[in-house]
N, C-alpha and C positions, 0 to 999 in steps of 0.2 A: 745589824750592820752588814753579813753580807748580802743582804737580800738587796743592798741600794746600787743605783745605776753605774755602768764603768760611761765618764765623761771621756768626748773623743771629739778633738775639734781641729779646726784644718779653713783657711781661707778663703776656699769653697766646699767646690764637690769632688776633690781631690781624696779627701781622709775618706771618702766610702767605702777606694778599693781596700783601708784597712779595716771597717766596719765590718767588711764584710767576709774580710780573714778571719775577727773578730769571731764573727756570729758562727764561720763554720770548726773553730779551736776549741769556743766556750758557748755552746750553744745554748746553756742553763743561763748565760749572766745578759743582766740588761742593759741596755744600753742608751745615751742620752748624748745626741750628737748638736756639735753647733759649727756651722757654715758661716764662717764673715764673709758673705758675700756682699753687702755694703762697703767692705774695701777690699776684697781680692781686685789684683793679684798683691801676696808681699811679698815677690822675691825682688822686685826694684826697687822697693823701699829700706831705710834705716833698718838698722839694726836695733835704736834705740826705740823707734816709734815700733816694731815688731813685738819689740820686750813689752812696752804698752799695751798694748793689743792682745796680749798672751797671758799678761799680767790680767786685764779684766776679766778677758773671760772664762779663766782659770777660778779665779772668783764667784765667779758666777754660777762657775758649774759645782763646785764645790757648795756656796750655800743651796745647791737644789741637793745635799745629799749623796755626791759622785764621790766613790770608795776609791775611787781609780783615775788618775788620767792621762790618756793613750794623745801627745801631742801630736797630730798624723798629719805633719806637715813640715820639713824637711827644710824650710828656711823659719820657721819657727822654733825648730829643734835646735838649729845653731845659732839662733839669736838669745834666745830664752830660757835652754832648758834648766842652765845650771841655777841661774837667776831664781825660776820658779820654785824647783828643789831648796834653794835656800830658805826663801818666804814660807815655802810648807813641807816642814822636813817629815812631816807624820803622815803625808800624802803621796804615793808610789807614785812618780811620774813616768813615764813611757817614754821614748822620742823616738825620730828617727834617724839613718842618716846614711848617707849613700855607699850602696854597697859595693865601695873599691876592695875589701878583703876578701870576701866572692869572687868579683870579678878577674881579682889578681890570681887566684887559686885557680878558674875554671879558665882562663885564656893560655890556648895553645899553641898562638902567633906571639905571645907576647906584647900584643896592643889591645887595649882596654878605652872602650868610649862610653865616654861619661856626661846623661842628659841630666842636667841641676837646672838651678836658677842662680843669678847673679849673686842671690842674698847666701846659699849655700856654698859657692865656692871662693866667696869671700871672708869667709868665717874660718877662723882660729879652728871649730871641730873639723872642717873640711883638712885644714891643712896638715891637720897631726896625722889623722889618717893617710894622707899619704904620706906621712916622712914613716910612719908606721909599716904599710903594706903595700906603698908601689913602686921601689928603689929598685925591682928588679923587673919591672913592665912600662912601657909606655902608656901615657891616659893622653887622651886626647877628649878637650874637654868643650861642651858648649851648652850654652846660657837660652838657647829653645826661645826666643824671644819673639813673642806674640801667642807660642803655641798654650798656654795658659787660658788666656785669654778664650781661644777658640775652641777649647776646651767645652770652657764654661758654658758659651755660645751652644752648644750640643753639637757643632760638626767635628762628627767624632773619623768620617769618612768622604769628605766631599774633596774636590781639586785642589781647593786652596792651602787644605790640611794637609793632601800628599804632596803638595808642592815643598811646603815647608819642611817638613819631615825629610823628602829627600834631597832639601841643600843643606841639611842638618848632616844624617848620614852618610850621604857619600863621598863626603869627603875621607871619613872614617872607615867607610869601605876601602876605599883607595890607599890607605897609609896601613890596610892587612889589619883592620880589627877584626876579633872575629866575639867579640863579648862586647856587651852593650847594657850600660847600667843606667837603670830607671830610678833617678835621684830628685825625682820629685812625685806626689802621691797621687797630681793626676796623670800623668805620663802612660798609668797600666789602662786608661779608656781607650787610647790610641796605642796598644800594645795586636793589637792585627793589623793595624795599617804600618807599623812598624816592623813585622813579620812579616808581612805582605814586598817589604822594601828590599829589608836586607837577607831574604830567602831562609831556608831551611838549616843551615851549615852555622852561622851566626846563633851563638846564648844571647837570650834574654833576662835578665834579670830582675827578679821584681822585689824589693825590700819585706811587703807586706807580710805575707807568711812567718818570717821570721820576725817580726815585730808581735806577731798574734801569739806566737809561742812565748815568746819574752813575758809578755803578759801573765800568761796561764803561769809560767813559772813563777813570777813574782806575788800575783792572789794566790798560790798555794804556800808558798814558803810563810809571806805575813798569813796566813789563814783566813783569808779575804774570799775563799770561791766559795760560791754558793749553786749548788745543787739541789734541783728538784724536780720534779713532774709536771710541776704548772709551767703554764707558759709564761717567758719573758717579754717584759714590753719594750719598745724600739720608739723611742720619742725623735722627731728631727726640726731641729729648728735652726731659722736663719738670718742674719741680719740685715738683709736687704732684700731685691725685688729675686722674686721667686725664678723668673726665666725657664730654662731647661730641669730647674733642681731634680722636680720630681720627678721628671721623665728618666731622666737619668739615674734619679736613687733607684729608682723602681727597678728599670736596667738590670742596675751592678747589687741590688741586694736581692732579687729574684721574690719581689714579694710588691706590692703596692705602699708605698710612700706616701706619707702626704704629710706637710710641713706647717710650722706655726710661726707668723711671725715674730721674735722678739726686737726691742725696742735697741739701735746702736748703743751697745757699752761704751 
C-alpha cells in the first residue's frame, strides 16, 4: 500500500509548482500527475461542471492505485473538495486554498492583494476565510483574467504577460499593499516577473510549500509514507494537446518530463 502513487491533479500545468514541493518534502514517494488540459482553464467555469471534472478524475486516479490525493488546483479545491471527501472518505484528500492567513499575519501596511480566479473567490471556502482572517486588513482582490491561459501558452516572460501582471498589480501597489498572495497553482511560473514588478520590499506568497507539508503530515499520521533507497517513479499525464507541458514540467521539476496522453474523462 505504501509503495503506490500520491495522485496530484490541477487543470493544467498549474499543480507542478505543487509537484514539485511534493518531490522536494517527500522525495521517497511517487507520484502520478494529471493535467486537464483539454478543458483548462476552470476557474470561469461552474462550480457544478468543476465538481464533474474532480469527480472523474479523482476516479481515475484512484483506480490506478493513488494512496493520496493532493487536489493542486485552488478553484478545484473550492468547488470540490468537500464533495470529494464525502464520495471517498478512506482517501486523504489535500486541497488548496489561498493563503489570506499568511498573508493577513505577514502585511505590515495592512493591505493584502490577492491573485485567484473567478471560481476561487466565488466560493463559500474563499469567503470563510476571510470572515475568519481578514477583519483586521484590507484584501484587494483580482481574478488575473487571461493570465491562465498565457500561462499555459509558456509566456512565462514576454510583453504581453508583463503587461497584464502590471494592470493587475499596480493598482495594489498604489492602495500600499505590500503582501501579495498566489491563489492560484499556476501564478508561482510568473512569480519573477511578479518580483520583477512589484520590487524587493513587497511578500510573495506561494501556498505550495505548505500544502507539501500538509501532506507529509497526513501519509505519516494514516501510516501511508513510504520509504526507501529505490528510486520513485513520476508518471505525467494529460488530457488534451500537449503544447508547452513539457517544456514547462521539465522547467519547474528540474528533471526531463515527458507525458502520456490519456483519453477526456
Amino acid at each position: 500500500m505504501n509503495r503506490q502513487p500520491i495522485g496530484i491533479f490541477d487543470s493544467g500545468i498549474g499543480g507542478l509548482t505543487v509537484a514539485r514541493a511534493i518531490v522536494d518534502h517527500l522525495p521517497s514517494e511517487s507520484l502520478l500527475y494529471f493535467g486537464d488540459t483539454a478543458r483548462v482553464p476552470y476557474g470561469t467555469q461552474s462550480a457544478a461542471t468543476i465538481r464533474q471534472y474532480s469527480e472523474a478524475i479523482s476516479r481515475y486516479l484512484i483506480g490506478q492505485g493513488c494512496k493520496a490525493i493532493v487536489v493542486a488546483c485552488n478553484t478545484a479545491s473550492a468547488a470540490a473538495l468537500t464533495h470529494l471527501r464525502e464520495l471517498w472518505p478512506t482517501i486523504p484528500f489535500i486541497g488548496m486554498e489561498p493563503a489570506v492567513k499568511p498573508g493577513a499575519k505577514a502585511t505590515r501596511t495592512g493591505v493584502v492583494g490577492v491573485l485567484a480566479t473567478e471560481g476561487t473567490f466565488s466560493s463559500s471556502r474563499y469567503a470563510q476565510l476571510m470572515r475568519r482572517y481578514a477583519n483586521t486588513v484590507t484584501v484587494i482582490e483580482d481574478p488575473c483574467l487571461g493570465l491562465v491561459q498565457r500561462i499555459e501558452k509558456g509566456d512565462l516572460q514576454g510583453p504581453a504577460t508583463k503587461a497584464l501582471l502590471e494592470s493587475i498589480l499596480s493598482p495594489m501597489l498604489a492602495k500600499g499593499a505590500d503582501t501579495i498572495v498566489l491563489g492560484c497553482t499556476h501564478y508561482p511560473f510568473v512569480a519573477p516577473l511578479i518580483r520583477q514588478i512589484v520590487g524587493p520590499g513587497v511578500r510573495i506568497i506561494n501556498p505550495a510549500p505548505a500544502v507539501a507539508r500538509q501532506l507529509k503530515h497526513v501519509l505519516a499520521q494514516q501510516d501511508l509514507r513510504h520509504v526507501s533507497t529505490l528510486p520513485p517513479s513520476y508518471q505525467f499525464q494529460i488530457s488534451g494537446p500537449n503544447g508547452q507541458f513539457e517544456d514547462l514540467a521539465s522547467r519547474m521539476m528540474g528533471f526531463p518530463v515527458r507525458v502520456s496522453f490519456h483519453i477526456e474523462l
